[in-house]
ROLUM-477867 format. One record per residue (C-alpha): x, y, z. Coordinates in steps of 0.05 Angstrom, whole numbers. Each point is the difference from the previous one (the first is absolute). Layout:
<xx=X&yy=Y&zz=Z>
...
# end
This chain:
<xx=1209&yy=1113&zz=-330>
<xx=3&yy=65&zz=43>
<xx=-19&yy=27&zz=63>
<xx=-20&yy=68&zz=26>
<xx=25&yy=2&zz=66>
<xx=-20&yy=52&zz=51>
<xx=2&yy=22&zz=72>
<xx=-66&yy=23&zz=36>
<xx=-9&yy=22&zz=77>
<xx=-37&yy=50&zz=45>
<xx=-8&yy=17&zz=72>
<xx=-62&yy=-49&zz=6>
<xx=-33&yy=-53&zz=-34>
<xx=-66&yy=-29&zz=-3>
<xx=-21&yy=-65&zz=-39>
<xx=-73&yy=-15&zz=24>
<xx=-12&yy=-76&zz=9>
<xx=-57&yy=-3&zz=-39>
<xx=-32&yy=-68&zz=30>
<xx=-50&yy=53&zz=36>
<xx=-30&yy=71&zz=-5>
<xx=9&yy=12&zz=69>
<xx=64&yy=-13&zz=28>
<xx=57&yy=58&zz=0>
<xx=60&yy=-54&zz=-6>
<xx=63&yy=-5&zz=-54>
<xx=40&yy=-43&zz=-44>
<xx=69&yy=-7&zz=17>
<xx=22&yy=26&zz=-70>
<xx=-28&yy=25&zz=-65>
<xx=-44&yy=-47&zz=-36>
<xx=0&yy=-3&zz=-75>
<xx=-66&yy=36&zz=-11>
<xx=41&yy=63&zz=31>
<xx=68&yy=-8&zz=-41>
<xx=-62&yy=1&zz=-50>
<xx=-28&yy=69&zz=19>
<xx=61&yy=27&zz=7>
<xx=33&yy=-12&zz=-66>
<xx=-78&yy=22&zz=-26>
<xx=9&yy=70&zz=37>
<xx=71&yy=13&zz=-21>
<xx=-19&yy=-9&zz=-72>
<xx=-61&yy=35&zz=1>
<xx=-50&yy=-69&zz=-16>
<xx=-72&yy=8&zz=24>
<xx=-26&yy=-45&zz=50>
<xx=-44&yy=-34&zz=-63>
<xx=71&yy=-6&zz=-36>
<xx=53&yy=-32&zz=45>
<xx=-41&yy=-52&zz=23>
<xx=-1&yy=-36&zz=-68>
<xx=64&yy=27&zz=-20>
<xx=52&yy=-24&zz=52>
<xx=-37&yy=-61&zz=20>
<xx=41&yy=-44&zz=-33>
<xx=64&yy=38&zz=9>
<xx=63&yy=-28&zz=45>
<xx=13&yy=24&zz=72>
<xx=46&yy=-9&zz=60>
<xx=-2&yy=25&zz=65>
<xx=59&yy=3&zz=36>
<xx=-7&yy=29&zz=70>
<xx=60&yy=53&zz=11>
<xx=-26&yy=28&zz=79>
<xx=-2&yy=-46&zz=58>
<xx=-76&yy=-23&zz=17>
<xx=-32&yy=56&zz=51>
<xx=-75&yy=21&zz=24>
<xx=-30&yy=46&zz=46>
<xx=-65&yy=1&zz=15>
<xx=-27&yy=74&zz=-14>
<xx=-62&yy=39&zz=34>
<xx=-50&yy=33&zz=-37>
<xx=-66&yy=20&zz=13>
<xx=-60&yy=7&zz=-56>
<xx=-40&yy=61&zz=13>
<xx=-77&yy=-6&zz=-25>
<xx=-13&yy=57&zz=-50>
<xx=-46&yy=28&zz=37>
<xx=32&yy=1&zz=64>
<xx=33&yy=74&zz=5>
<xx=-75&yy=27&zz=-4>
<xx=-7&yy=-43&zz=70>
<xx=47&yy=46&zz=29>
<xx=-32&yy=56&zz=35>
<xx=-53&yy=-49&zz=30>
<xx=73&yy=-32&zz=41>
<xx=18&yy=75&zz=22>
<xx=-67&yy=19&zz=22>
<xx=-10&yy=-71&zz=43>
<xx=-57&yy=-15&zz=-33>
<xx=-22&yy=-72&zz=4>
<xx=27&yy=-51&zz=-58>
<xx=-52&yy=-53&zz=-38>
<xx=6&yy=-52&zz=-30>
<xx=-8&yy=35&zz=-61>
<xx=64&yy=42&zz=8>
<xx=52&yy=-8&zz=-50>
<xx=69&yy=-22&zz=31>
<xx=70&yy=-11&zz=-14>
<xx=34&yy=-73&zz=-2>
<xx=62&yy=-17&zz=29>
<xx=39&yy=-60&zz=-48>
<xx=77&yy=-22&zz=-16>
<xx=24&yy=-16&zz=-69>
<xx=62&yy=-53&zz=0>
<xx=60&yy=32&zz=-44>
<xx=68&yy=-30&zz=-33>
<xx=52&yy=50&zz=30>
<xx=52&yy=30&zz=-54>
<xx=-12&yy=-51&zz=-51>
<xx=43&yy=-7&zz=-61>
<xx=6&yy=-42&zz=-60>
<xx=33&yy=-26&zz=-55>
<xx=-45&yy=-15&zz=-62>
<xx=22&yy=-44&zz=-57>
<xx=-53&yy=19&zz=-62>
<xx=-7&yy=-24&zz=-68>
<xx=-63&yy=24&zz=-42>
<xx=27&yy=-14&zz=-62>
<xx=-17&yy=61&zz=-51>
<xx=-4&yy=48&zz=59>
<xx=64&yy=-6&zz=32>
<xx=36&yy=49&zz=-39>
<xx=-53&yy=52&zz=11>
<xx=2&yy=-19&zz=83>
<xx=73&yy=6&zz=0>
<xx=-6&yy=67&zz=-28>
<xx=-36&yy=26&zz=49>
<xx=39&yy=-36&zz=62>
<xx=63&yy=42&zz=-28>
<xx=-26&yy=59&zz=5>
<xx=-50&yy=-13&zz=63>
<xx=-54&yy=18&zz=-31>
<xx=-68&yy=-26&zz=10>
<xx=-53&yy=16&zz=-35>
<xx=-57&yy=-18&zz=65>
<xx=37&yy=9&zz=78>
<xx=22&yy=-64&zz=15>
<xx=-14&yy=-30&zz=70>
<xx=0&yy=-68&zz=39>
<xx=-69&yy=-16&zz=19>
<xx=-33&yy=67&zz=19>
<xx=3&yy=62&zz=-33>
<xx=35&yy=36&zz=54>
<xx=53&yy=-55&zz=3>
<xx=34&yy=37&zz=-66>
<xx=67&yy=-43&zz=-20>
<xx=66&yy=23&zz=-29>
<xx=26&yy=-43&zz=-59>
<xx=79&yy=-6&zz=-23>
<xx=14&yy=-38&zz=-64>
<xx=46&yy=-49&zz=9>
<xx=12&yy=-24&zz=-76>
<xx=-18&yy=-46&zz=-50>
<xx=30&yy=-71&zz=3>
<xx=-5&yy=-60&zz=-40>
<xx=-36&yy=-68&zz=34>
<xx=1&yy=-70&zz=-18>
<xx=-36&yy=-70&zz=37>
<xx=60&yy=-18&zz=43>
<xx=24&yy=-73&zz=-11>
<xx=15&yy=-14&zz=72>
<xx=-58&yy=-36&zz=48>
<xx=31&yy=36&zz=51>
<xx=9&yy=74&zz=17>
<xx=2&yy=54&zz=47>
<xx=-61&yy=43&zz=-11>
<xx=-2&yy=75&zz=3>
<xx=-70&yy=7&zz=-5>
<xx=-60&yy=-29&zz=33>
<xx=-21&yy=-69&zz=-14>
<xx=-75&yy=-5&zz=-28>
<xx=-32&yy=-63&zz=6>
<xx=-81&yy=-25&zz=-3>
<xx=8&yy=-75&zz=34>
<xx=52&yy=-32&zz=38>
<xx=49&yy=46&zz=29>
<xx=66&yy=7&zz=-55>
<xx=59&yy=-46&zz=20>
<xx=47&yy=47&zz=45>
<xx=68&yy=-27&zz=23>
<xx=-2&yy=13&zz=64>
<xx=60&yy=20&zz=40>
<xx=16&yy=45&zz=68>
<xx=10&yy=55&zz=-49>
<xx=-62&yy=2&zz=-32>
<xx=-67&yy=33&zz=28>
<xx=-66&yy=6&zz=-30>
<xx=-68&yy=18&zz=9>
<xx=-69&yy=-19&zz=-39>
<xx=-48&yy=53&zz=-25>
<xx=-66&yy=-26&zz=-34>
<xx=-59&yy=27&zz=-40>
<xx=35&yy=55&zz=-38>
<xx=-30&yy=29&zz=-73>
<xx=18&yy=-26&zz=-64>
<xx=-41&yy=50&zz=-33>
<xx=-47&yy=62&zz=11>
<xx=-49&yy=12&zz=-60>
<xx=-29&yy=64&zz=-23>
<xx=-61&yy=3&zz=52>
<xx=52&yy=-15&zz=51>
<xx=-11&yy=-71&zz=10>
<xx=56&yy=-46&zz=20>
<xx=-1&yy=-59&zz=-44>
<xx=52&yy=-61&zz=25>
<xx=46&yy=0&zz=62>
<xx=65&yy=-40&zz=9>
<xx=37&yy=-9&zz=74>
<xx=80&yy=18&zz=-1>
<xx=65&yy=-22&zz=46>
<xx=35&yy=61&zz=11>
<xx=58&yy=17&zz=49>
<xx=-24&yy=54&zz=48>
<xx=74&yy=30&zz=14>
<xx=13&yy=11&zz=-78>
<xx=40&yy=-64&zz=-7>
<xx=9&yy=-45&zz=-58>
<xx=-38&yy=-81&zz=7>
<xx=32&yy=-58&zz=-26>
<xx=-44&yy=-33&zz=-57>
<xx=-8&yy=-69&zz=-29>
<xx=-51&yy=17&zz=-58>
<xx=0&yy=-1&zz=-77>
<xx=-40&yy=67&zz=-18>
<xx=75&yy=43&zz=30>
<xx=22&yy=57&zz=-53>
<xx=65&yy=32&zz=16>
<xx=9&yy=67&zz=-14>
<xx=67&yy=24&zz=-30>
<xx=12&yy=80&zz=36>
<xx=67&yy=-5&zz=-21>
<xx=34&yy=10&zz=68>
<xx=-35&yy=-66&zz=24>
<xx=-51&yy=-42&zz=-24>
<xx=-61&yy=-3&zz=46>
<xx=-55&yy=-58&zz=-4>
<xx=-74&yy=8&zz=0>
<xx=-59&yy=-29&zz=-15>
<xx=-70&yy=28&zz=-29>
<xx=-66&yy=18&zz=35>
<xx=-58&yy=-38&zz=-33>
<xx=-40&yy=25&zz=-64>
<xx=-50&yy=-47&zz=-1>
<xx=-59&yy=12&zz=39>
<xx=-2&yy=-64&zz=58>
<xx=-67&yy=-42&zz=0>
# end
C-alpha cells in the first residue's frame, strides 16, 4: 500500500466550527472535509465529484506549525451603505432606515502548516503528478478563499497496520467516544478539539463529525491503540493513524 504525502501551509487559516451559522470561531487544525477540498481543487474535481469520490479514501493529518490564533477585525459594510454617504457630510439627520456598517472579528490559525498522508487508491498517481510539478488545477486554500496555501510534495511511501499497541504518534489522534489511551508522561502535552467534518457533500452540507487529540506545539503523543499504521519515509518511519470515513450516527 502507498501513500501520497504532502506539505500544505499559508499565512492564515480558517476552519469554521460548523455547530452554528453565527459564530466567527476555528478549529485548531484542518478537518478531513478540507484535506477533501483540497485534493478536489488540485485535481480539478467539481464540487458534485469529490464528495463521492474521496469519501472513502485514507487521510492523515499531521500538524507541522505550532498551534497559534489571533483574533482579526473586520467590519461588513451593507451594500447600500456608500449611497448613505453624502447624507454623513452634509449633517443631515440619520433614521432608522439608514443603511450602516458592522463592526465583527473573525478567529484565525496563525501560519498553519501540515503534513497530509493520502491514499485514494486509483487517483494517487494522477495527485502525485500534479504535487511534483505544483500544479493545481483550482487555487488551493485553507478555509477561505483568500487564505491561498502553498503545497511541497514530499513523496510516495509505502504503509502497513503497525503490529505494536504502542506508539508515538505523528499525527492527530481521532476518536468518537472515550478519549484514546495516551501514556501520559511530563513530556507529553495535548489538547482536545471536538466537532470537526468528516464530510462536506455537494450542496455543502457537512455530513458526520469526529473530535481529535492533537499536540498544540507540533509534538508527537504516545498511543496505546490497535488502528496505528506506520509509515516507512525511508529516513525514519513515522506512525499515524486515519481520520474517520464513515459518517458518525
Amino acid at each position: 500500500m502507498t501513500l501520497i504525502v504532502f506539505d500544505v501551509a499559508s499565512s492564515f487559516g480558517y476552519f469554521r466550527k460548523s455547530f452554528t451559522t453565527t459564530n466567527s470561531l476555528t478549529h485548531n487544525l484542518i478537518p478531513r472535509s478540507t484535506v477533501e477540498g483540497l485534493v478536489g481543487a488540485i485535481l480539478g474535481l467539481s464540487s458534485s465529484e469529490y464528495p463521492e469520490l474521496l469519501q472513502n479514501s485514507k487521510i492523515a493529518v499531521q500538524i507541522l506549525s505550532e498551534v497559534r490564533k489571533m483574533n482579526f477585525k473586520q467590519k461588513t459594510i451593507h451594500p447600500d451603505w456608500l449611497a448613505t454617504i453624502p447624507r454623513y457630510l452634509e449633517n443631515k439627520p440619520i433614521t432608522k432606515k439608514t443603511p450602516f456598517s458592522v463592526p465583527a472579528s473573525i478567529e484565525l490559525l496563525v501560519n498553519p502548516k501540515y503534513r497530509i498522508f493520502f491514499d485514494g487508491g486509483k487517483i494517487n498517481s494522477n495527485l502525485a503528478d500534479m504535487l511534483r510539478v505544483k500544479k493545481s488545477h483550482y487555487t488551493p486554500y485553507l478555509g477561505s478563499s483568500s487564505m491561498i496555501c502553498s503545497t511541497k510534495f514530499v513523496g510516495e511511501f509505502e504503509y502497513a497496520r503497525s503490529s505494536k499497541k504502542e506508539e508515538m504518534l505523528s499525527s492527530v489522534i481521532s476518536f468518537s467516544g472515550d478519549i484514546p489511551k495516551i501514556s501520559l508522561n511530563s513530556g507529553t502535552k495535548f489538547a482536545i478539539d471536538e466537532g470537526l467534518s468528516i464530510h462536506i457533500d455537494k450542496d455543502r452540507i457537512p455530513h458526520g463529525t469526529y473530535n481529535v487529540v492533537y499536540s498544540p506545539n507540533a509534538g508527537k503523543i504516545p498511543l496505546i491503540e490497535d488502528e496505528i499504521y506506520s509509515v516507512n519515509m525511508r529516513k525514519e518511519i513515522v506512525n499515524v493513524k486515519f481520520l474517520p470515513t464513515p459518517i458518525a450516527s
